[in-house]
N, C-alpha and C positions, 0 to 999 in steps of 0.2 A: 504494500500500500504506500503509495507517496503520500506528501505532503506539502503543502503550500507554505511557503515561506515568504519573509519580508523584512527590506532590511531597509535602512535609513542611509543615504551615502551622500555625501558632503560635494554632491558634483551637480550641475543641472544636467533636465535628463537628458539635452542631444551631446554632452561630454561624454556622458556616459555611453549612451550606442556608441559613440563613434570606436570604442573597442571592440565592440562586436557586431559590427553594423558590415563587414565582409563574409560574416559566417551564413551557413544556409541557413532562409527562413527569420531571418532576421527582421525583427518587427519593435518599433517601439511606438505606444498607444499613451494617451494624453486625455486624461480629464478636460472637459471645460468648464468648467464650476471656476466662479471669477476669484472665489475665496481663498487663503494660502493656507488653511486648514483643512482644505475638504480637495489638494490638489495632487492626486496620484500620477505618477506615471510607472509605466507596464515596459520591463524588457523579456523580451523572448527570442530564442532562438531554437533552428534544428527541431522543428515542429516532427510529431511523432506521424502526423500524419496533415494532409490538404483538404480542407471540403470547399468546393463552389457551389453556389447554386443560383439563378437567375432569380434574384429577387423579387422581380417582378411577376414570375410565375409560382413561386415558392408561399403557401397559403401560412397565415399566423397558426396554423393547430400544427403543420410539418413542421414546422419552425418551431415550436414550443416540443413536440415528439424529443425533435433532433437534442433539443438542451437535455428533455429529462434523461434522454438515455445515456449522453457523453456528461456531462457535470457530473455527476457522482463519482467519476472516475479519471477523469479528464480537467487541465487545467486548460480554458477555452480562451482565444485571443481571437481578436480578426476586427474587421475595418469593411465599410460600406465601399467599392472600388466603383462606383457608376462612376463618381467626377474622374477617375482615371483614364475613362474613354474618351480614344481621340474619335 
């Protein structure tokens, strides 16, 4: 069984990717909460595994399925990529 961890590091957080921001899968995720209390940032890399799915096709109850089944065991990262499209 894993477990999620968290640590506090004296760096802001694109210092801190820029260490592991060549590794695969390399993702760093950003609160927007205006507050400096309530301001996470997410590193990950070397994802155990990829999901896509066309958002726009992809219904709120699959998408709610997909978490119940992966969260319990899985630590889940990812980012909305429409604006990525050229």
């Amino acid at each position: 069984m894993w477990h999620k961890q968290s640590y506090s590091i004296p760096y802001l957080p694109h210092e801190a990717f820029s260490g592991i921001s060549h590794l695969p899968g390399a993702i760093l995720l950003e609160t927007q909460l205006p507050d400096t209390e309530n301001r996470y940032s997410y590193l990950a890399h070397e994802p155990e595994t990829v999901f896509e799915a066309d958002v726009i096709d992809t219904s709120f109850g699959t998408f709610n399925r997909f978490l119940e089944t992966y969260l319990p065991t899985h630590f889940i990262a990812g980012y909305n990529g429409n604006h990525l499209q050229s």
